[in-house]
C-alpha positions in Angstrom: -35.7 25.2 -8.4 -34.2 25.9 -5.1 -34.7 22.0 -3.8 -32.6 21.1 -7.1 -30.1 23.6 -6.6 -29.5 22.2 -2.8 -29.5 18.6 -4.3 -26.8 19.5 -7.1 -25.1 21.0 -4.7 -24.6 18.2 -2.4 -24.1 15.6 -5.0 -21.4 17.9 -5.8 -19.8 17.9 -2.2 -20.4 14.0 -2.3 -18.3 13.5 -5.3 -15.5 15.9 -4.1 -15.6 13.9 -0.5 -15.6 10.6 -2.4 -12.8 12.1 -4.9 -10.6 13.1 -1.4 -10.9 9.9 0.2 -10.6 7.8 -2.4 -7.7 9.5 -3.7 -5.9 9.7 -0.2 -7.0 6.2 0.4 -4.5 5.4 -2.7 -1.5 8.5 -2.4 -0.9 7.7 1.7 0.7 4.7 1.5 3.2 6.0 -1.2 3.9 9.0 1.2 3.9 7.7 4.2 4.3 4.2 4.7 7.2 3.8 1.6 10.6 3.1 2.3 13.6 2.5 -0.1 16.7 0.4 1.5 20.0 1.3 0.4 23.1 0.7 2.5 23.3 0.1 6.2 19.0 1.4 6.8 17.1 0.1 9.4 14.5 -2.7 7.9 10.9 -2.2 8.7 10.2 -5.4 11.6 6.7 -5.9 8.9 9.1 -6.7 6.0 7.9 -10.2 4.8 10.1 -12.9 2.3 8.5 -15.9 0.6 9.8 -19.1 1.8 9.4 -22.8 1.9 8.7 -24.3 5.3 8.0 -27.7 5.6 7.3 -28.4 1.9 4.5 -25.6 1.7 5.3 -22.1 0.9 5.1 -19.3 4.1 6.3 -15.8 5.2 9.0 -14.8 7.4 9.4 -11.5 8.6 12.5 -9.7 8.3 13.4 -9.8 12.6 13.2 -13.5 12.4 14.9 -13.8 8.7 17.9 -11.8 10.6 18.2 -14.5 13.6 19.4 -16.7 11.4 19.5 -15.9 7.5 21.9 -19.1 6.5 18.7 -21.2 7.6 16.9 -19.9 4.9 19.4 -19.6 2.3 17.9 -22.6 0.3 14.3 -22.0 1.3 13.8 -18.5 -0.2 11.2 -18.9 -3.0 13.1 -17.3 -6.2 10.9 -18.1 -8.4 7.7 -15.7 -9.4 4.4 -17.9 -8.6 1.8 -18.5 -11.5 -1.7 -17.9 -9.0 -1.6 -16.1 -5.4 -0.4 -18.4 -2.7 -2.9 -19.5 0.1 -1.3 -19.4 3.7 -4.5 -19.4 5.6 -8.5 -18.4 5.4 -8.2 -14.8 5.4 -4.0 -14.3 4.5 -2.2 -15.1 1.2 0.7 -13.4 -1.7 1.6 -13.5 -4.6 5.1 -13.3 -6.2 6.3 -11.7 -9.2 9.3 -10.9 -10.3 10.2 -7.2 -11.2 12.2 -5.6 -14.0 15.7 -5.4 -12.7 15.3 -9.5 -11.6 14.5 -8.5 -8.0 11.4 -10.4 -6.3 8.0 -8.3 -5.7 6.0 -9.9 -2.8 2.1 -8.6 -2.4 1.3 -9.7 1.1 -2.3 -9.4 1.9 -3.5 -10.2 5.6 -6.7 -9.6 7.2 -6.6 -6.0 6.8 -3.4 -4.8 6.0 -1.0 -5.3 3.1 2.2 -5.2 2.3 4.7 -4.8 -0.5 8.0 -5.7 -0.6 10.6 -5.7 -3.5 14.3 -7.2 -2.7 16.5 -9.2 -4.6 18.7 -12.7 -3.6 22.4 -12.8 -4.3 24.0 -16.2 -3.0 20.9 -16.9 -1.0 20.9 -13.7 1.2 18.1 -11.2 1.0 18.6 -7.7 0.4 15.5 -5.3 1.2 15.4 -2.8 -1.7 11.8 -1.4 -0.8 8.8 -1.7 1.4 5.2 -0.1 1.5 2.3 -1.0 3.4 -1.4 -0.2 4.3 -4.2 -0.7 6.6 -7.7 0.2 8.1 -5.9 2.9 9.7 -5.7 4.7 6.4 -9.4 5.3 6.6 -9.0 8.1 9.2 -6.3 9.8 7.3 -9.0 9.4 4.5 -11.9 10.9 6.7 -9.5 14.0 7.8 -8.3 15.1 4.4 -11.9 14.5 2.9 -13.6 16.5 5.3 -11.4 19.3 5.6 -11.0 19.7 2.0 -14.2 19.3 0.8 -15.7 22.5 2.3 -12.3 24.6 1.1 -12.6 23.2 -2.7 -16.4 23.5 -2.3 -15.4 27.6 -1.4 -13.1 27.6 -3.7 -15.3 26.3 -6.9 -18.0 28.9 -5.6 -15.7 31.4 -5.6 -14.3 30.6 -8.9 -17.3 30.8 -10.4 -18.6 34.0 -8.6 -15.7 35.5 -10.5 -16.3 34.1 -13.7 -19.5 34.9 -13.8 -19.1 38.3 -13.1 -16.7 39.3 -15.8 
């Protein structure tokens, strides 16, 4: 009996330090990677645009996209794509476009992603939001899992201590 309560009892920590990571893995990049633009904000250097260079579609960062903005004026891709694009083995986006006729952009790259929303008037971009994610998440994960696990795991036995005992 007491080799079955030590295994429920560490399936149960397994589930709440799956539950913790998993969970952070998807809340931290709405907390601390998300940015709205409105006004005169400072645009994340990561922000990407769809384009078309040299008859194939591409991204362009938001530093380079500010050198020079009337160059891509007529090469910003407004129109949502059917299938995510290819640009090379281990990058590609797709492009949809969102419920107030702005442009969402899902950028995937090795290990990172990004999201961007921003809408085109007369051929200039305007940023309206901007999240991404990495690897580096995964320590954030690790942190929050393994210092909550134990303090929900003393909290449940607690919980139950009392109930029990009423």
């Amino acid at each position: 009996m007491a080799t079955r309560l030590k295994f429920s009892e560490i399936a149960i920590n397994l589930m709440i330090f799956i539950a913790l990571f998993y969970g952070t893995f998807i809340v931290f990049p709405y907390v601390a990677t998300m940015q709205h633009y409105s006004g005169s904000q400072d645009i994340s250097p990561l922000f990407p645009i769809a384009v078309m260079e040299d008859g194939k579609p591409a991204i362009v960062k938001w530093p380079k996209y500010q050198l020079n903005p009337s160059y891509y004026q007529d090469k910003i891709i407004f129109t949502p794509l059917q299938s995510p694009c290819q640009l090379s083995e281990f990058e590609f986006f797709t492009l949809k476009r969102s419920e107030n006729n702005s442009l969402k952009l899902h950028l995937m790259e090795e290990d990172y992603s990004f999201w961007a929303t921003y809408s085109v008037d007369g051929g200039r971009v305007k940023p309206l939001s901007y999240r991404f994610t990495g690897a580096f998440v995964v320590m954030y994960c690790m942190l929050v899992a393994f210092i909550g696990t134990p303090l929900i795991n003393w909290l449940r036995v607690r919980f139950f201590r009392i109930k029990l005992s009423d």
